[in-house]
C-alpha positions as CSV (number, residue, x, y, z in Angstrom):
1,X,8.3,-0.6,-12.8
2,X,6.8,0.4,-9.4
3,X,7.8,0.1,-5.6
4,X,6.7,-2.6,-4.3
5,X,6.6,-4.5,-0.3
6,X,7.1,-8.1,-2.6
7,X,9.5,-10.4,-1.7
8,X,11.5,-12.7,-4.2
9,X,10.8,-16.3,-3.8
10,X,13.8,-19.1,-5.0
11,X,13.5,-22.4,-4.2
12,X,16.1,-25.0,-5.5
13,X,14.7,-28.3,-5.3
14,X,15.6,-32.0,-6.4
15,X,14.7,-32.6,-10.2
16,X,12.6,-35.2,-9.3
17,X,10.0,-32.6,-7.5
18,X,9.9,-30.8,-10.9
19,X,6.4,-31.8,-11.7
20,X,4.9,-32.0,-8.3
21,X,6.0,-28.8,-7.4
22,X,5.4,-27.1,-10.5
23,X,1.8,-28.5,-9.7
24,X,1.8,-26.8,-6.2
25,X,2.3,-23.6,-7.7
26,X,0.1,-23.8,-10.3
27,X,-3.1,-24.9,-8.1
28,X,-2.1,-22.4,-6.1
29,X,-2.7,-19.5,-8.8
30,X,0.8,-18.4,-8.1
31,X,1.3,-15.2,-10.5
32,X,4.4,-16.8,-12.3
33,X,7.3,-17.9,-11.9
34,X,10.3,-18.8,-13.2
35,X,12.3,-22.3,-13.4
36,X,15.6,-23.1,-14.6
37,X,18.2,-26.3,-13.8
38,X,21.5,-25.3,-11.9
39,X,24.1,-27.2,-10.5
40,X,24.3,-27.0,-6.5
41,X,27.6,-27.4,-4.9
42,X,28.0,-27.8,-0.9
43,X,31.1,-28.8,1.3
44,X,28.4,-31.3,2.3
45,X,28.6,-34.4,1.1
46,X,26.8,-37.0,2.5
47,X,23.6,-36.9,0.2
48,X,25.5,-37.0,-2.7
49,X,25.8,-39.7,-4.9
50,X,29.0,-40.9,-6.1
51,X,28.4,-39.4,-9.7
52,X,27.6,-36.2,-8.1
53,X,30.7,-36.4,-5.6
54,X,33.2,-37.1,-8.4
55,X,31.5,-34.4,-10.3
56,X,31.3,-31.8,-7.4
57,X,27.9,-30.9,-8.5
58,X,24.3,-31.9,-7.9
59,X,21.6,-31.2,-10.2
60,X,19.1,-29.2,-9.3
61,X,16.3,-27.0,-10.3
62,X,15.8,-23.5,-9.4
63,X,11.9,-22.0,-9.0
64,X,11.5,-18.3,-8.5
65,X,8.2,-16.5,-7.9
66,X,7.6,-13.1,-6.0
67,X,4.4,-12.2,-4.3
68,X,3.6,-10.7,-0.7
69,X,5.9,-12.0,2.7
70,X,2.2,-13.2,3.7
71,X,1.4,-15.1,1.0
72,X,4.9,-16.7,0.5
73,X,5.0,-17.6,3.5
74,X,2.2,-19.9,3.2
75,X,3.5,-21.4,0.2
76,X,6.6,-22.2,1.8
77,X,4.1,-23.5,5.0
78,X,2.6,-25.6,2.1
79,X,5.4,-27.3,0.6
80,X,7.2,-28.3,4.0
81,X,4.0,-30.2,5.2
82,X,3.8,-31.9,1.9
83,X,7.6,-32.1,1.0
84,X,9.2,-32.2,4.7
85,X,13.0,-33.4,4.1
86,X,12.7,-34.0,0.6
87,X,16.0,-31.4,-0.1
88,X,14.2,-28.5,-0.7
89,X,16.2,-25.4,-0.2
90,X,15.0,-22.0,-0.3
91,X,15.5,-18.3,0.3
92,X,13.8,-15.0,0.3
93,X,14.6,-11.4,-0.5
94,X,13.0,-8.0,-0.7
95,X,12.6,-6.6,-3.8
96,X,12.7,-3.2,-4.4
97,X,10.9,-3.1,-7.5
98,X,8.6,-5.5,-9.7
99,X,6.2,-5.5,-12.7
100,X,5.6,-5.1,-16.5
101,X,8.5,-2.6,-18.1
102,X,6.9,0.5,-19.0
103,X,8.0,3.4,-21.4
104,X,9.2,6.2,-19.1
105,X,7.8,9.5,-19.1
106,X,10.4,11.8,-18.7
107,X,9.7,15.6,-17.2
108,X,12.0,16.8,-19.4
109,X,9.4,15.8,-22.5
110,X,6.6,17.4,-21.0
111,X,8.2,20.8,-20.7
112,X,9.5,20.8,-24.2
113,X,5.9,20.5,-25.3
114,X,4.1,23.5,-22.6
């Protein structure tokens, strides 16, 4: 792994959005990402369906990506102007590290073999 100035991308968005969001990211050569349903709970209510109020849960799907502030940042510029108060939630976080796992090459090796 290496240090990277990425940022870690979630959004949690309404199942519904799956495929059109999905497509977003995928016309947008987004590295990767990851997506995986959840259940969202919130003291809020009001756009819950009855189901989903007796439940105390909403289904929801997650989407994670990482990639530069910059370029996130017009993702997330993208999305509202297409999907403006469709539920979308989202959050961002520093990573400290990201990439491929790689074998680690440890000092100690190197000196046993000089």
């Amino acid at each position: 792994m290496k240090n990277c100035e990425q940022v870690l991308l979630t959004l949690v968005i309404p199942p519904a959005l799956r495929h059109q969001i999905i497509d977003v990211l995928l016309q947008l050569e987004q590295q990767g990402f990851l997506s995986m349903p959840v259940a969202g709970h919130s003291s809020d209510h009001q756009h819950l369906s009855l189901t989903e109020q007796i439940a105390g849960r909403q289904q929801r799907l997650m989407l994670q990506t990482h990639g530069t502030a910059a370029q996130l940042q017009q993702l997330l510029a993208i999305l509202a102007e297409q999907f403006a108060d469709a539920g979308i939630h989202h959050w961002m976080s520093p990573l400290l590290q990201a990439g491929p796992l790689q074998p680690a090459h440890s000092t100690a090796q190197s000196d046993e073999t000089s």
